[in-house]
Wavefront OBJ file of the C-alpha trace (Angstrom):
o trace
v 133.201 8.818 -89.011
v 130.849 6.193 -87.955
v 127.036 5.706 -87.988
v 124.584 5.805 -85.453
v 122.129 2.821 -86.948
v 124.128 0.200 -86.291
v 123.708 -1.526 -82.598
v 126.543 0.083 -80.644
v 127.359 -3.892 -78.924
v 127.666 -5.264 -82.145
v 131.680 -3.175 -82.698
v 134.399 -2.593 -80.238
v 136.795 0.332 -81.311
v 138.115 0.120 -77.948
v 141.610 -1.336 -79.372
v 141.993 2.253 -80.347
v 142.909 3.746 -77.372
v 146.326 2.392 -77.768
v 146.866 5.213 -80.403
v 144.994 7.709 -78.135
v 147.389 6.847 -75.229
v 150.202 7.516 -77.762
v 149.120 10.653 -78.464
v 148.553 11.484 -74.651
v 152.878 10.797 -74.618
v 153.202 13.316 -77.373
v 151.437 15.574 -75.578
v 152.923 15.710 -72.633
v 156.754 15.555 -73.729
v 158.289 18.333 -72.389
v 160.799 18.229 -74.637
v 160.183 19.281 -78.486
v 162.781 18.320 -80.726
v 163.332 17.211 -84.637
v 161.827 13.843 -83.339
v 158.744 14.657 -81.466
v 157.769 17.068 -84.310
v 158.229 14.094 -86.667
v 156.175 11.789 -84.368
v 153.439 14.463 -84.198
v 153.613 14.878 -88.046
v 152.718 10.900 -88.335
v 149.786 11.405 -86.037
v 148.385 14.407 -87.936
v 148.364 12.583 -90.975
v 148.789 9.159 -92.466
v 149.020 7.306 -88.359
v 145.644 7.778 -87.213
v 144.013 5.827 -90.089
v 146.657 3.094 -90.196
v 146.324 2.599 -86.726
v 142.692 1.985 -87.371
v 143.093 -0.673 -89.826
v 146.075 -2.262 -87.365
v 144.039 -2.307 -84.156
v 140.343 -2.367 -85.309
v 139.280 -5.455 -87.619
v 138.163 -5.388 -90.875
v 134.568 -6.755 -90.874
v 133.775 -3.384 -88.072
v 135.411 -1.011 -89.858
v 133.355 -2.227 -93.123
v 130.152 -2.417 -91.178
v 130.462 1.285 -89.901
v 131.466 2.565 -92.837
v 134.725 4.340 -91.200
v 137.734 5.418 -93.211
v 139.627 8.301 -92.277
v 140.520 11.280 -94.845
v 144.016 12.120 -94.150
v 145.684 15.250 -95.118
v 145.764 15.063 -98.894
v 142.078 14.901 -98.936
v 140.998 17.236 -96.186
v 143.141 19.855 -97.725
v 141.680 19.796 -101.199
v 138.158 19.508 -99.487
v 138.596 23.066 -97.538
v 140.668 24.010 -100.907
v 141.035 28.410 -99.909
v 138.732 28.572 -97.412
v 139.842 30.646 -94.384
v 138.280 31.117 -90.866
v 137.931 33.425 -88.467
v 137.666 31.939 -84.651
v 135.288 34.765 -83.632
v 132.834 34.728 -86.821
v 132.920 31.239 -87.961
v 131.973 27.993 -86.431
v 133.192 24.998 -88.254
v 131.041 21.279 -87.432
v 132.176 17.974 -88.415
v 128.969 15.480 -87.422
v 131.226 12.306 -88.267
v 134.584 13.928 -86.873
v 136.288 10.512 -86.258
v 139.478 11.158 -85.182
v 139.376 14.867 -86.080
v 140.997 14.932 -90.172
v 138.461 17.386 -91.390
v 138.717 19.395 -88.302
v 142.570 19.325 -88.335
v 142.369 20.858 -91.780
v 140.126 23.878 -90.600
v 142.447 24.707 -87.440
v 145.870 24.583 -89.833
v 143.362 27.672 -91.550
v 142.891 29.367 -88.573
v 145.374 31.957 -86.725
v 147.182 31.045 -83.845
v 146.963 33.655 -80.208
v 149.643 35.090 -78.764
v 149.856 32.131 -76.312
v 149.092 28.429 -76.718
v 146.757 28.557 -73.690
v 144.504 31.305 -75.641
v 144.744 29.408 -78.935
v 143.341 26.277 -77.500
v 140.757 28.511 -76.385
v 139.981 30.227 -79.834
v 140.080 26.899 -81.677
v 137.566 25.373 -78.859
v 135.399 27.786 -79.345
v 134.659 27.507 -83.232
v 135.735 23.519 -83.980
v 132.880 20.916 -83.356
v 132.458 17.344 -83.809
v 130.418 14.549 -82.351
v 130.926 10.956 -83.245
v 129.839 7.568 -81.434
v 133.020 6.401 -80.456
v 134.714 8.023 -77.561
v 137.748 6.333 -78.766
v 137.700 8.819 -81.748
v 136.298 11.833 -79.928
v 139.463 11.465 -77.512
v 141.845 10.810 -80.528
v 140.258 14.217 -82.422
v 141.082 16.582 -79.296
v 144.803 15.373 -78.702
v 145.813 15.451 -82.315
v 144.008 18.993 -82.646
v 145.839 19.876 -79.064
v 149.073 18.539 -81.163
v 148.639 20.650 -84.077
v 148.232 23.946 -81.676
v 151.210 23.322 -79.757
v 153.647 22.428 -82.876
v 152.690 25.564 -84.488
v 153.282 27.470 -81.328
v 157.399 26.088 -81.168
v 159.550 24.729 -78.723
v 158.738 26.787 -75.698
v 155.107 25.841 -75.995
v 153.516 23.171 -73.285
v 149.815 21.936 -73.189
v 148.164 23.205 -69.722
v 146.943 20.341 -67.331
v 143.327 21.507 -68.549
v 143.530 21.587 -71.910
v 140.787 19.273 -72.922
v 138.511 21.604 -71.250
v 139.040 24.222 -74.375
v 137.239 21.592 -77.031
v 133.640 21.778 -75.348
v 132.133 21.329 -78.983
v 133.839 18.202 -79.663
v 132.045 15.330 -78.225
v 130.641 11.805 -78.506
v 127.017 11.925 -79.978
v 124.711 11.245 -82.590
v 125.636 13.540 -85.733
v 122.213 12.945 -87.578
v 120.101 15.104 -84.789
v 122.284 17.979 -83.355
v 120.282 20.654 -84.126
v 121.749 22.713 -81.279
v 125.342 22.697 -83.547
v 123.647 22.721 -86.842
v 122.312 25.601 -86.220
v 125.198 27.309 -84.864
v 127.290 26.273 -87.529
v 129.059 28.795 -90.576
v 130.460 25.804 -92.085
v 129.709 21.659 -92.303
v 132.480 19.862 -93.333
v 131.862 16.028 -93.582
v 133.001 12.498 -94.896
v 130.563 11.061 -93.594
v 129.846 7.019 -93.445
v 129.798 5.242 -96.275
v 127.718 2.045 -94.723
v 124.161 1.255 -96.162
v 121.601 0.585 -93.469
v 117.991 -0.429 -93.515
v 114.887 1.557 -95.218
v 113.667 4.813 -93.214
v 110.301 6.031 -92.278
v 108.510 8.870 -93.679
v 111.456 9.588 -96.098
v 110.304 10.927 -99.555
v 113.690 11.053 -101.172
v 114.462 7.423 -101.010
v 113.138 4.140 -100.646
v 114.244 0.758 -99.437
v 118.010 0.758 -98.274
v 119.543 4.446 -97.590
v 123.660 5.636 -98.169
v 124.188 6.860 -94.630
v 126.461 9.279 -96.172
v 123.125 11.080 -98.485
v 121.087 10.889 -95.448
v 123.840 12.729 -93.230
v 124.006 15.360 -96.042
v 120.261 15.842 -96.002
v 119.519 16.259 -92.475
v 122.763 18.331 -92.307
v 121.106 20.591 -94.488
v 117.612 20.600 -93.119
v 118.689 21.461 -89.891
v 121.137 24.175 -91.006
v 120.302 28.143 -91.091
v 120.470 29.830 -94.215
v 123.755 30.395 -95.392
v 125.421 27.558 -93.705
v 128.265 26.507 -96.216
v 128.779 22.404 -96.479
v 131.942 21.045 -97.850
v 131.542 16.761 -98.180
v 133.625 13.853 -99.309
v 130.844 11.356 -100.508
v 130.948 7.989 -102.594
v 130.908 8.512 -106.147
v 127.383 6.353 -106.647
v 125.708 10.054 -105.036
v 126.665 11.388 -108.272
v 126.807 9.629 -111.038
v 124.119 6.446 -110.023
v 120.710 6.899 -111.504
v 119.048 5.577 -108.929
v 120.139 8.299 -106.712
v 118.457 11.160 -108.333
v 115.569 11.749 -105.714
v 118.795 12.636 -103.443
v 120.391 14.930 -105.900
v 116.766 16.662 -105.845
v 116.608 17.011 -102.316
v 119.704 18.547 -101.805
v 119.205 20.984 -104.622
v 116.013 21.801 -102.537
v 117.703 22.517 -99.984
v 121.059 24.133 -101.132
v 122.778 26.144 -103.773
v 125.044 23.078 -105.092
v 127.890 25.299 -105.668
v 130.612 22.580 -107.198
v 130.494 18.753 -107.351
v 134.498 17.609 -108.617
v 135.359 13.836 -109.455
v 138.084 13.274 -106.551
v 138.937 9.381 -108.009
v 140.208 6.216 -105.345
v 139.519 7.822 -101.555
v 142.374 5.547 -100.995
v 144.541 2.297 -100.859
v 142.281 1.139 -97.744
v 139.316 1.654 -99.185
v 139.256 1.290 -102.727
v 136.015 3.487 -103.470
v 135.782 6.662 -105.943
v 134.617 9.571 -104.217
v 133.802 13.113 -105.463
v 133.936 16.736 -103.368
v 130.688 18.498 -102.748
v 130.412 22.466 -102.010
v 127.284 23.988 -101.143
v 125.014 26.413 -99.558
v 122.070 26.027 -97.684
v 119.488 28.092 -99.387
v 117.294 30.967 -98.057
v 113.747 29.464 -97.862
v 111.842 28.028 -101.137
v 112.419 30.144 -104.154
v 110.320 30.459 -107.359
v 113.188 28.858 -109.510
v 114.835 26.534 -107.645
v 118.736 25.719 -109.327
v 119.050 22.251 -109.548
v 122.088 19.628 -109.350
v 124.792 20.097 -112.080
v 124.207 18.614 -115.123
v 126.073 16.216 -117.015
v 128.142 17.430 -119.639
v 126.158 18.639 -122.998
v 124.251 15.925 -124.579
v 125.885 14.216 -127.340
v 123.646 15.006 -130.987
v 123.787 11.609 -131.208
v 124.199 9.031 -128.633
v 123.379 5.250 -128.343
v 120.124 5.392 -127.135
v 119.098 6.617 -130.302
v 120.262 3.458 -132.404
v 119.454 0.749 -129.675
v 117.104 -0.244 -126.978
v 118.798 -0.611 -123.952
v 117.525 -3.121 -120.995
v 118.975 -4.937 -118.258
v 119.117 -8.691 -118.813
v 115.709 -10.136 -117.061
v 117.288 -13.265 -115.682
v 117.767 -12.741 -111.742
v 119.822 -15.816 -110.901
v 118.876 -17.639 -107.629
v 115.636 -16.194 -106.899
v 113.599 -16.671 -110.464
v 112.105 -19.931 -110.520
v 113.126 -22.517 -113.639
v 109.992 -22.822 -115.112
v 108.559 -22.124 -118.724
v 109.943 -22.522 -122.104
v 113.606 -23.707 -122.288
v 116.245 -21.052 -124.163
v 119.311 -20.884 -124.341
v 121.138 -18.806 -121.364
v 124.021 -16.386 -121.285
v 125.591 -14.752 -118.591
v 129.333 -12.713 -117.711
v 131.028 -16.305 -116.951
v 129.832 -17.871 -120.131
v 130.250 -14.942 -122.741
v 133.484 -14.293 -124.301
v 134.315 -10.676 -124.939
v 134.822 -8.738 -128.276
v 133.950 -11.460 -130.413
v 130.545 -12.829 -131.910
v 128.873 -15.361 -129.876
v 126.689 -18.003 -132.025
v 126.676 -20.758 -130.130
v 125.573 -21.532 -126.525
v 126.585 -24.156 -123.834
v 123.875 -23.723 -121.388
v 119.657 -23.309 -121.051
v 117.322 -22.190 -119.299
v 113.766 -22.900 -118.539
v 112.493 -18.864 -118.282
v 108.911 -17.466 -118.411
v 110.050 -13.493 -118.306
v 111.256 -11.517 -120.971
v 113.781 -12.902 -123.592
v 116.056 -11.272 -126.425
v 116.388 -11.819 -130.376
v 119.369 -11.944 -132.376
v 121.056 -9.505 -133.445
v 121.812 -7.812 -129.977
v 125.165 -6.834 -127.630
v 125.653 -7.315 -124.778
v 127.776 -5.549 -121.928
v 128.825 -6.374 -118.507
v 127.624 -4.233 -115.755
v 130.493 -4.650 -113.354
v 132.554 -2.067 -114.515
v 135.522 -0.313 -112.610
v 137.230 3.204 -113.732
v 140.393 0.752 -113.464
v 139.426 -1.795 -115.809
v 140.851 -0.872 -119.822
v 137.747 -1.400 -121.524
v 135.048 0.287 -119.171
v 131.514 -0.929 -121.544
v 133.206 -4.853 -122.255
v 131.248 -6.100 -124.930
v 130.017 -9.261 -126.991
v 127.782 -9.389 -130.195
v 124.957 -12.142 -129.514
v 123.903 -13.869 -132.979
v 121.580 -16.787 -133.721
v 118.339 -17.715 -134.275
v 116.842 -18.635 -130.882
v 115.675 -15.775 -128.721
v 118.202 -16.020 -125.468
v 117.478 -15.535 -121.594
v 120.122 -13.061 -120.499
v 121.505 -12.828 -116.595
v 120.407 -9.115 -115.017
v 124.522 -8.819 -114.766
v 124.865 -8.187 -118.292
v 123.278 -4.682 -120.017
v 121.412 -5.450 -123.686
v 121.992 -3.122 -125.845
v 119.268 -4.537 -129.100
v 119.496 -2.537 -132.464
v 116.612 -0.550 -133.802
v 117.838 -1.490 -137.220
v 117.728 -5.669 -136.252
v 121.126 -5.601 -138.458
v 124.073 -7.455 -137.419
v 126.448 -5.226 -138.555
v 124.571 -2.626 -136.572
v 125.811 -4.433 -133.466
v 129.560 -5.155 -134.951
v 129.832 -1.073 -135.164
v 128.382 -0.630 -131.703
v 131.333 -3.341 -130.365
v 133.965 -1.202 -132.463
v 133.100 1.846 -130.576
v 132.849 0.370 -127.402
v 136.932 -0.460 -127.301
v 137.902 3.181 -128.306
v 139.867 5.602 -126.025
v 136.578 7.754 -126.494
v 133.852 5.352 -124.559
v 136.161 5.236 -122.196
v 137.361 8.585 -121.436
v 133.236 9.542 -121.544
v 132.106 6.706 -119.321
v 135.247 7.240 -116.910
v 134.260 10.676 -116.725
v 130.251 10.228 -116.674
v 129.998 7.515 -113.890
v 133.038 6.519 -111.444
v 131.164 3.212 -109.394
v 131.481 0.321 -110.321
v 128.383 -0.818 -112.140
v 127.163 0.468 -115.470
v 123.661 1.909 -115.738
v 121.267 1.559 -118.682
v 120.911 5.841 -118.109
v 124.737 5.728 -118.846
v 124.699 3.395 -121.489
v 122.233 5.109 -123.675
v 124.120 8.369 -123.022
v 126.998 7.537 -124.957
v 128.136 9.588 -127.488
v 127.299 8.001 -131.086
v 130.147 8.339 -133.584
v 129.045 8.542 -137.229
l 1 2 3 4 5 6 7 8 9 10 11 12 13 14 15 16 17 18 19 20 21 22 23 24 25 26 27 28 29 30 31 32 33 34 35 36 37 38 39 40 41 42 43 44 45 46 47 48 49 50 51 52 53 54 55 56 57 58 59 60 61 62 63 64 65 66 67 68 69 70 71 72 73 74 75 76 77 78 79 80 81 82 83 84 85 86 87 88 89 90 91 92 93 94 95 96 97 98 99 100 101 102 103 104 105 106 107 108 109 110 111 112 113 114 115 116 117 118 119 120 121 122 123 124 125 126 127 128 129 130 131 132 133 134 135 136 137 138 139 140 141 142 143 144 145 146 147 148 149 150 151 152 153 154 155 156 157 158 159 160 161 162 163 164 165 166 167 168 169 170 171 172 173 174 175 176 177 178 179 180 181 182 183 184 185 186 187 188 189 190 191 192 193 194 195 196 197 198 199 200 201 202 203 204 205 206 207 208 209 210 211 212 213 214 215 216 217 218 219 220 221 222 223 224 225 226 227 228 229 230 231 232 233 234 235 236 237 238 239 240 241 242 243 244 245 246 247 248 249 250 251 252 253 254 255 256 257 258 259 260 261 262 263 264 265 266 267 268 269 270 271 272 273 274 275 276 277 278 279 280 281 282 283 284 285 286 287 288 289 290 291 292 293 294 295 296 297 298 299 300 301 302 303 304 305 306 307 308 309 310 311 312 313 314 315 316 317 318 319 320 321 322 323 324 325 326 327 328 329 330 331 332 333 334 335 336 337 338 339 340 341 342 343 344 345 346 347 348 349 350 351 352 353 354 355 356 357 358 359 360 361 362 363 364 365 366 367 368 369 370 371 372 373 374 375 376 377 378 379 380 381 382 383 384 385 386 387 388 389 390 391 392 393 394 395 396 397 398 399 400 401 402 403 404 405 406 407 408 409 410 411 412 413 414 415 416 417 418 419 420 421 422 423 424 425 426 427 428 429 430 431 432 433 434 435 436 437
């Protein structure tokens, strides 16, 4: 999968062709024994990706966005789905080297020849991507997968690519042509962050390329059209992504949306599995986006005023009074904090004692998921916007010592792991917490 808003002369995936000119061998073999249908099982799976990260560096790859799914993941995307090569019509707009698609054709029945299965399979799988490196990698491996099913006696014609007419390099945001055509959208789309958009109501300043390939997926979709999507975890659970959430329920029947966890070693990101289906026109009662599990009677929010710290380091200017300054690198954890090694000249908005504070880096990894210090004194404190104040309505110290006992239970934990899977707390999240009396 890669995006189409970054300059196309600022990458170079052309180091992948040495995988695509291994697969081209594999093809061709005549001979299919234990070892060439071990060497095709590497390219249909794990291969393609680690050849990415081998021949393509680091800094691209990051800057497009572009992991591939692999087998594990495509499979519990499509879960039970079946297709049918003369109703259904299966489009991947970020194919990349064909994963997703692979995982649709493995559903789909094979012809009495491998000649005529190439031909069904052509005529229902579709992709575009901007690298021709990928598009040529998605056709062989699929071409792969039809002969290995088909046995020993089975050999590719000399015009075989001709069969995948659907699968081509182009621009997945604006192919209304396939869209259209389409039974299913199955995506994992890029997970890059590019530059604002114009006349976008849904969101504002920088854009997930991943929600805005979901949305115009949708809008130019018919009625009906089911989408199946692997998409970064922040889509979910982050709450400044809720204008998204409310366009695709616009849009769509959201069906499921299932915490997936780590997409995987190479890129160390938690995703979650979408399933939806493009709705028929406006109606009265529109369902909206799943909600969060049942309110708590009783959560946090309802004991303390939660804020991020007002401090933003490096672009507030030092001026005004002088307090004393906390931030992550200066705060020791799960203890009370009374005295403080550094200050700060700050004219914005400052805290008094008794409050807590918690660290808003936060990874599903880490053991303690809200890490937290009780702030005492007598000096109101300037606090860094990388730390999350949590201030009691009570103004009691022991208020905030009962706050910092809950926050290292297996509870938080399991309810925050559960609630929000990127890696930065929200204040949303934080007030949600369930209150234990």
């Amino acid at each position: 999968m890669t995006t189409s808003r970054i300059s196309r002369k600022d990458c170079d995936f052309s180091a992948y062709r040495a995988f695509t000119c291994k697969l081209r061998k594999l093809a061709s073999t005549p001979l299919v024994d234990r070892a060439w249908t071990k060497r095709v099982d590497a390219c249909l799976d794990g291969t393609a990706g680690a050849e990415l990260r081998r021949l393509v560096k680091l800094p691209v790859r990051r800057a497009f966005g572009v992991f591939f799914t692999g087998s594990k993941l495509a499979e519990r995307l499509l879960g039970k789905l079946r297709f049918n090569p003369t109703a259904d019509f299966i489009y991947d707009p970020a194919v990349g080297a064909g994963d997703l698609l692979l995982a649709a054709a493995r559903r789909l029945p094979l012809c009495q020849t491998l000649t005529a299965t190439l031909e069904a399979w052509g005529g229902c799988l579709a992709g575009t991507d901007l690298q021709a490196e990928f598009i040529a990698a998605a056709k062989l491996r699929i071409a792969l997968l039809a002969r290995q099913r088909h046995g020993k006696t089975a050999e590719l014609p000399k015009n075989w690519r001709k069969y995948f007419p659907f699968i081509c390099t182009g621009n997945g945001l604006s192919q209304p042509a396939l869209y259209s055509r389409a039974t299913h959208l199955v995506m994992n789309p890029p997970f890059s962050v590019s530059g604002p958009l114009e006349d976008c109501q849904w969101a504002g300043g920088r854009v997930s390329d991943a929600a805005l390939f979901v949305v115009r997926a949708l809008e130019q979709a018919e009625a009906g059209t089911r989408l199946r999507a692997i998409l970064p975890d922040v889509l979910r659970s982050g709450s400044f992504k809720h204008h998204w959430r409310q366009r695709v329920s616009d849009l769509a029947e959201v069906n499921s949306v299932k915490r997936y966890g780590i997409f995987d070693k190479s890129a160390d990101i938690d995703v979650f599995l979408l399933s939806a289906k493009r709705r028929q026109g406006e109606p009265a009662k529109v369902r909206r986006w799943p909600k969060s599990a049942k309110r708590a009677t009783r959560t946090v929010g309802d004991f303390f005023d939660v804020h991020v710290g007002s401090v933003v380091p490096h672009r507030d200017p030092e001026k005004g009074p002088e307090h004393p300054y906390i931030h992550p690198r200066c705060v020791p954890t799960w203890t009370v904090l009374r005295e403080f090694s550094e200050t700060r000249q700050h004219e914005g908005l400052v805290y008094e004692p008794p409050f807590i504070v918690i660290r808003r880096t936060s990874r599903p990894s880490h053991p303690y998921r809200a890490t937290a210090t009780v702030i005492s004194g007598t000096r109101p404190l300037a606090v860094e916007n990388h730390l999350i104040v949590c201030a009691p309505k009570k103004k009691t110290l022991s208020s905030c010592r009962e706050l910092m006992r809950q926050f290292k239970t297996k509870t938080v934990n399991d309810f925050l792991n559960a609630r929000i899977r990127c890696r930065h707390l929200t204040v949303g999240v934080v007030r949600e917490i369930p209150w234990a009396s």
